[in-house]
C-alpha positions as CSV (number, residue, x, y, z in Angstrom):
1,X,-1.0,1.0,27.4
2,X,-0.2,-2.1,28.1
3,X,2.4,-3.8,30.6
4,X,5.9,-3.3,30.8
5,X,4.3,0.8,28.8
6,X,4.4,-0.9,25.5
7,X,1.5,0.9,23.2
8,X,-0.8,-2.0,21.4
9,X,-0.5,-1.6,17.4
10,X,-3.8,-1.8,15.4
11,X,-3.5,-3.6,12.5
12,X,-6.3,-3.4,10.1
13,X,-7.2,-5.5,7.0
14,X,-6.0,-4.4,3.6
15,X,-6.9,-6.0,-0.2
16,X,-4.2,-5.6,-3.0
17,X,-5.4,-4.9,-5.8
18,X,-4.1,-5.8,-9.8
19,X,-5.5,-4.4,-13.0
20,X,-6.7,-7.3,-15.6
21,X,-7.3,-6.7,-18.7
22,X,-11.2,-7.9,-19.6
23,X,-11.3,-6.4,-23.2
24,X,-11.4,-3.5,-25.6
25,X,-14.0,-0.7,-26.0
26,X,-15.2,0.2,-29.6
27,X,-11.8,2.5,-30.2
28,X,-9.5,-0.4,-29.5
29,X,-8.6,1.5,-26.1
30,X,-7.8,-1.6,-23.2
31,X,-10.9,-2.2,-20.5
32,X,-9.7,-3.4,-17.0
33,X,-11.1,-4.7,-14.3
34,X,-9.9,-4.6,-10.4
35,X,-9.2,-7.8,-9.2
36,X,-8.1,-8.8,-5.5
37,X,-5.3,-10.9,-5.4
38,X,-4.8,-11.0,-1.6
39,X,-5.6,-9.9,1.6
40,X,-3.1,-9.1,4.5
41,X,-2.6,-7.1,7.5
42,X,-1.3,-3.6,7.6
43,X,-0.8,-0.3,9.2
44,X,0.2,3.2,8.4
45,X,3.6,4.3,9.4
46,X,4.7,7.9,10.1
47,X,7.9,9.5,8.3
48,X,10.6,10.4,10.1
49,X,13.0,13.4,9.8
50,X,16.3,11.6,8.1
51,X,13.4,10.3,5.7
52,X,11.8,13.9,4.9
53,X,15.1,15.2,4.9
54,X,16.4,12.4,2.1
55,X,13.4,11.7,0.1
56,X,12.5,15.7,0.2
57,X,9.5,17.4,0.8
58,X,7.4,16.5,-2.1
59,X,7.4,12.7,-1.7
60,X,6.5,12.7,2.0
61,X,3.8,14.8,1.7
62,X,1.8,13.0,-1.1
63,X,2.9,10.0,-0.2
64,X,2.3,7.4,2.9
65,X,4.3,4.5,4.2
66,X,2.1,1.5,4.9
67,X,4.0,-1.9,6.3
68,X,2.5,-4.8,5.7
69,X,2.7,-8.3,7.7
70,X,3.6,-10.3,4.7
71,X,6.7,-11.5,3.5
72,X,7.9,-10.1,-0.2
73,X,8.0,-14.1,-1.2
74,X,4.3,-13.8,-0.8
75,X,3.7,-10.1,-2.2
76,X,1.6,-10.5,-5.6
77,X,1.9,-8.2,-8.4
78,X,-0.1,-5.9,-7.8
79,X,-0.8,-1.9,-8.1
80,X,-2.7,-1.1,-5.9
81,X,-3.9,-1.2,-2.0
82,X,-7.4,-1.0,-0.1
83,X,-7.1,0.3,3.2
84,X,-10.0,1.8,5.9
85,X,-12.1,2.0,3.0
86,X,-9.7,4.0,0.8
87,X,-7.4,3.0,-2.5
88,X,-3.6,3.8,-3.1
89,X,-1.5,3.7,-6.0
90,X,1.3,1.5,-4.8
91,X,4.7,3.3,-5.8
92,X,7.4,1.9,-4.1
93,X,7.7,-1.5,-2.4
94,X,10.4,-2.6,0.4
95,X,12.0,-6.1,1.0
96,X,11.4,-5.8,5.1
97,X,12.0,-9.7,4.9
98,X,11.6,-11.8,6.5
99,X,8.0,-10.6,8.0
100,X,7.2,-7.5,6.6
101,X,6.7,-5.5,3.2
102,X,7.0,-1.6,3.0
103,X,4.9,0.5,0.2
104,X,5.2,4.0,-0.3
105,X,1.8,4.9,-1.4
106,X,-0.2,7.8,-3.0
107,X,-4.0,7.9,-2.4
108,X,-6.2,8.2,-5.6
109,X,-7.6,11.6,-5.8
110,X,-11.5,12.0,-5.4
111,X,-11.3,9.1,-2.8
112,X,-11.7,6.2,-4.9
C-alpha cells in the first residue's frame, strides 16, 4: 500500500497486433502475416456486477476487459493484443478518451 492506502497499479507492456496480407498459397487461399503496429501500456480489469448482469453470462466469462493507456486517436487498426506472453482476439473497443482505450477481449484457444 502506499500513502494516503491507495494500492499501486501494475501496468505491463502490451503489442497490438494486425493481420497483413503477404500472399496466396497454391489454392488461391490469403497468407497473413502478424505484424506489430504498436506498443502501449495496459492492465486487466475485473467485471463488475451491473456489467455481468447487462452483458450476461456468456460474454463475461469468455471474455476480458483490458484498459489501455492510449488515447483512441492513437489506437491502430488492429485485431489483436499481446499481453504476459499471451494473444487475444480484440472484440470490442471503448472510446475512454481522453487517456484511455477499453477492449473486451477473448484469449485464443491453445495459448497462442
Amino acid at each position: 500500500l502506499r500513502k494516503g492506502g491507495e494500492v499501486p497499479v501494475k501496468w505491463e507492456e502490451c503489442s497490438l497486433i494486425r493481420k497483413e496480407k503477404v500472399g496466396e498459397d497454391m489454392l488461391g487461399n490469403a497468407e497473413y502475416s502478424d505484424v506489430r503496429v504498436k506498443d502501449c501500456l495496459g492492465r486487466f480489469s475485473p467485471w463488475t456486477n451491473e456489467e455481468v448482469h447487462l452483458e450476461g453470462r456468456d460474454i463475461t466469462q469468455n471474455q476480458r476487459k483490458l484498459l489501455l493507456r492510449l488515447p483512441l486517436s492513437d489506437f491502430p487498426t488492429c485485431e489483436e493484443v499481446r499481453i504476459a506472453g499471451l494473444s487475444y482476439e480484440i472484440k470490442r473497443t471503448i472510446d475512454l478518451s481522453p487517456r484511455f482505450v477499453l477492449l473486451h477481449v477473448k484469449a485464443y484457444k491453445g495459448g497462442k
